[in-house]
C-alpha positions as CSV (number, residue, x, y, z in Angstrom):
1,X,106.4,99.5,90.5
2,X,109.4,99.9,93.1
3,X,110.0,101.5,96.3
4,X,111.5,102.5,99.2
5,X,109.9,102.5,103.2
6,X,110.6,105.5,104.9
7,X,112.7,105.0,107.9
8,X,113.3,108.2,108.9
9,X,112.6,111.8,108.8
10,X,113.9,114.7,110.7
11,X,113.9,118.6,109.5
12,X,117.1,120.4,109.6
13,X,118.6,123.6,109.2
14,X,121.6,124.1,106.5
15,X,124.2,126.8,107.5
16,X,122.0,129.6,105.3
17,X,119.8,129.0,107.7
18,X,117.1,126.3,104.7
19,X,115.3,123.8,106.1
20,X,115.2,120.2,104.6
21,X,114.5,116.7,105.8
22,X,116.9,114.1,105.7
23,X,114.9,111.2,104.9
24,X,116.2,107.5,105.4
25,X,115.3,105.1,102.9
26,X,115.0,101.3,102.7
27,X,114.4,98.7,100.4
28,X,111.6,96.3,101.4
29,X,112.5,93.4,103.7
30,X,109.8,91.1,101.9
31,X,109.0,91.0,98.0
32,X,106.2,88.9,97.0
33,X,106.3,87.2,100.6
34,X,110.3,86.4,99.9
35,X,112.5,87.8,103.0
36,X,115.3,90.2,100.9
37,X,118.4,91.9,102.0
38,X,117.6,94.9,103.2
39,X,119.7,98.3,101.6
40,X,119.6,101.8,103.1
41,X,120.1,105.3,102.4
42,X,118.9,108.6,102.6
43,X,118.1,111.6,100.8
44,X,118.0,115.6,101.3
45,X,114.6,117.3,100.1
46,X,114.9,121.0,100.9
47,X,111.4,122.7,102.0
48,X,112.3,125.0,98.6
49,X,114.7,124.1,96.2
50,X,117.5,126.7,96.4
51,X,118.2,125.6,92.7
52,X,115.2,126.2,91.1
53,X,115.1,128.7,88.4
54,X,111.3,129.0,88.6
55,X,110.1,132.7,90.8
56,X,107.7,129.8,92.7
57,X,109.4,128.3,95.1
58,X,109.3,124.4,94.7
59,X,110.1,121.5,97.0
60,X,111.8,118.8,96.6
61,X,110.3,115.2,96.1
62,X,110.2,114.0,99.5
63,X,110.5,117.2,101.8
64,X,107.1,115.7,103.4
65,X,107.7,112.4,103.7
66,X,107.2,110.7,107.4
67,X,108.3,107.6,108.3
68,X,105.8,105.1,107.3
69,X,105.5,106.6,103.5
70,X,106.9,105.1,100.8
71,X,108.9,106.4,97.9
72,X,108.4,105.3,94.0
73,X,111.7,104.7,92.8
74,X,114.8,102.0,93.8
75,X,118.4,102.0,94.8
76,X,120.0,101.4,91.2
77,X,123.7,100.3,91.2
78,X,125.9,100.7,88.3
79,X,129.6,100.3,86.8
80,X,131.6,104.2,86.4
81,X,134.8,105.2,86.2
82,X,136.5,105.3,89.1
83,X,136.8,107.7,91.8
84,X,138.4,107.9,95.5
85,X,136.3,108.2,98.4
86,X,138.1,109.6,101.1
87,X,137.9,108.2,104.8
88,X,139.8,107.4,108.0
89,X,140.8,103.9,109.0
90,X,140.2,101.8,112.3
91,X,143.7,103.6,113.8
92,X,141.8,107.1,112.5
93,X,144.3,107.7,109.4
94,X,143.2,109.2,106.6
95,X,142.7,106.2,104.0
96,X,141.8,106.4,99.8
97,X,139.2,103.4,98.9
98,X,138.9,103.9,94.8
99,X,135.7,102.0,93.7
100,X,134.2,101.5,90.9
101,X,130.3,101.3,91.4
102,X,128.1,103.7,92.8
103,X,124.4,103.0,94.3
104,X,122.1,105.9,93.7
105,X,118.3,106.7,94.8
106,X,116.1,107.2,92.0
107,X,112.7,108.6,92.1
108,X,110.1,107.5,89.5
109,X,108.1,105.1,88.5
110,X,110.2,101.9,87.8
111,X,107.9,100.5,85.6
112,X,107.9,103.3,83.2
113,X,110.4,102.8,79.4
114,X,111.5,106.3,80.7
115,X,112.9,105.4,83.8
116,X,116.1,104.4,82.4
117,X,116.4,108.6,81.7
118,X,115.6,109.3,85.2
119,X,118.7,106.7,85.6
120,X,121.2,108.4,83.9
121,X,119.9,112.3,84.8
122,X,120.5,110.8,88.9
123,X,124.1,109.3,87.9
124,X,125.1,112.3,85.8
125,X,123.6,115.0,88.4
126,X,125.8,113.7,91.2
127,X,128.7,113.6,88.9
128,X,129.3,109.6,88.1
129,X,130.6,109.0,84.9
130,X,128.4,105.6,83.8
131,X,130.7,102.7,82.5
132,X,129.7,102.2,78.3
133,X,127.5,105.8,78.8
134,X,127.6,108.4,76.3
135,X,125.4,111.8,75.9
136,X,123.5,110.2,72.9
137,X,122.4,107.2,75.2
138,X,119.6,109.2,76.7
139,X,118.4,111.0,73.8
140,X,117.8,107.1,72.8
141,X,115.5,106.7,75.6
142,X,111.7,107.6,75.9
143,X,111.1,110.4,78.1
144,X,109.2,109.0,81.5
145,X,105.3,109.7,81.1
146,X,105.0,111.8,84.1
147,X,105.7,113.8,86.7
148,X,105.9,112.2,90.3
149,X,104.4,114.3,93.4
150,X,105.2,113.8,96.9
């Protein structure tokens, strides 16, 4: 199974006034005693999920995490449609990059035929249309075997 060192953590305050951790993420440096490239990012886990529809408050995967931890899951990269990123150049211009790919953290166990759901829930939930993806692709899929807790 995958994962991903914790980097960072610090706790934060949203403008509603919600705590969350912004946790930074990295891909092992070494994989079976093989130096790799290392890839970062980092994820928001809110002390309770302002989403939930449960009356129980619930956090989200990774609100206690500490440097040192590590996370099941990988960085997965995939082909979508396109979409601009906006940004500001060396001269501080506003600039359009269009691309074509997207990297995306996802939690689970790696090893598990339902991962591949997990996949496309983490793609879809942050609004990247996959490349060759339709709505009866993850019906197709197993569902994963269980639930992950932090």
């Amino acid at each position: 199974m995958k994962h991903l060192e914790v980097i960072s953590s610090e706790i934060k305050t949203d403008k509603n006034n919600r705590e969350y951790n912004l946790v930074g993420l990295s891909t092992p440096s070494k994989v079976n005693g093989l130096m790799m490239p290392v890839r970062t990012t980092a994820i928001i886990a809110y002390k309770e999920n302002y989403l939930s529809t449960d009356k129980k408050k619930v956090q989200d995967f990774g609100w206690d995490a500490k440097a040192g931890n590590k996370l099941a899951g990988d960085l997965i990269t995939r082909a979508c449609e396109m979409y601009e990123i906006e940004g500001v150049d060396k001269d501080g211009n506003s600039k359009i990059t269009e691309a074509q790919s997207a990297t995306v953290f996802v939690a689970g166990n790696t090893d598990d035929p339902g991962f591949e759901v997990l996949v496309l829930r983490a793609f879809a939930n942050r609004g990247f249309i996959l490349d060759g993806a339709d709505a009866s692709s993850e019906e197709e899929v197993a569902e994963p075997a269980g639930e992950l807790t932090a």
